[in-house]
VOGU-3710 file (C-alpha; in Angstrom, 3 decimals, decimal comma):
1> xxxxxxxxxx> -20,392/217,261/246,815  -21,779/214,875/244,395  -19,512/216,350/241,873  -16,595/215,990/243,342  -17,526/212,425/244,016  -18,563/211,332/240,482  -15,185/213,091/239,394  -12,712/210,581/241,495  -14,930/207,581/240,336  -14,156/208,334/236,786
11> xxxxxxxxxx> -11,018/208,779/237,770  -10,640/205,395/238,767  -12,353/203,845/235,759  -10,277/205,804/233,396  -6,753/204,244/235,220  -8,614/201,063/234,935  -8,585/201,117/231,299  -5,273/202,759/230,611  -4,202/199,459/232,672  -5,353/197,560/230,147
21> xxxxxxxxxx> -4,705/199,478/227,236  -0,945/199,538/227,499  -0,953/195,863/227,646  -1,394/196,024/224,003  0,871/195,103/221,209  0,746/196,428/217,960  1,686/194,383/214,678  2,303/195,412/210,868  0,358/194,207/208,199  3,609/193,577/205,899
31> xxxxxxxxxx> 1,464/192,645/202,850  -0,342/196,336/203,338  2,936/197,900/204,253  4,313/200,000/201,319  7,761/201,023/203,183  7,189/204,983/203,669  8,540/205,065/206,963  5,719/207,966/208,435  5,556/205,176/211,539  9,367/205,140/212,026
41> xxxxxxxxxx> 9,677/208,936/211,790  6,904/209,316/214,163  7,786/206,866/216,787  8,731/208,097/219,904  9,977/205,292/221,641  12,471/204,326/218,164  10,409/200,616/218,285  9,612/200,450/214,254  12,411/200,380/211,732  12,074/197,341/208,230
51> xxxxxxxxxx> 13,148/194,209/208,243  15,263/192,490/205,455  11,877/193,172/202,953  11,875/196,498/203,616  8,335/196,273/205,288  8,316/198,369/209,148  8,541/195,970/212,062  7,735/196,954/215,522  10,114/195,910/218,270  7,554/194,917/221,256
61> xxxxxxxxxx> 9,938/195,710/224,080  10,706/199,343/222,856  6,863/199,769/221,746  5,236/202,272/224,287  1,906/201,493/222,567  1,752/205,466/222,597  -0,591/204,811/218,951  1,085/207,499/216,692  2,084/204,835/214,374  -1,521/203,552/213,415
71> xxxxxxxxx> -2,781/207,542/213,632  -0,377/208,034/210,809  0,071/205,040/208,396  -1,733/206,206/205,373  -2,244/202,034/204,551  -4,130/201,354/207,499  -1,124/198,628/208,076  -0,730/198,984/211,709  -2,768/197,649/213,848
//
């Protein structure tokens, strides 16, 4: 019985912090960027794609915050 309790209390913590996690927004380091466009071939939602420099962008209302961009950017420019 204990088990089953400790199981739906970390249950609840854990939808507690996906709360606040997707409340995130992720940015571009454009002076890190070098334009290889892993992030926009990975994105999911279709939020990244350059701006007039050629450096990725992320469009905040499309962003999912899903993370595959930052898992993948071999310059560490997402963050």
């Amino acid at each position: 019985m204990k088990k089953v309790i400790l199981s739906a209390l970390l249950v609840v913590i854990f939808l507690i912090a996906c709360d606040k996690i997707s409340k995130a927004q992720f940015f571009v380091d454009s002076s890190a960027c070098n334009s290889c466009g892993i992030c926009i071939s990975v994105c999911p939602a279709d939020a990244i794609e350059f701006d007039e420099n050629n450096k990725a962008i992320i469009d905040q209302t499309k962003c999912t915050q899903c993370g595959e961009c930052i898992l993948v950017c071999p310059q560490d420019a997402i963050y």
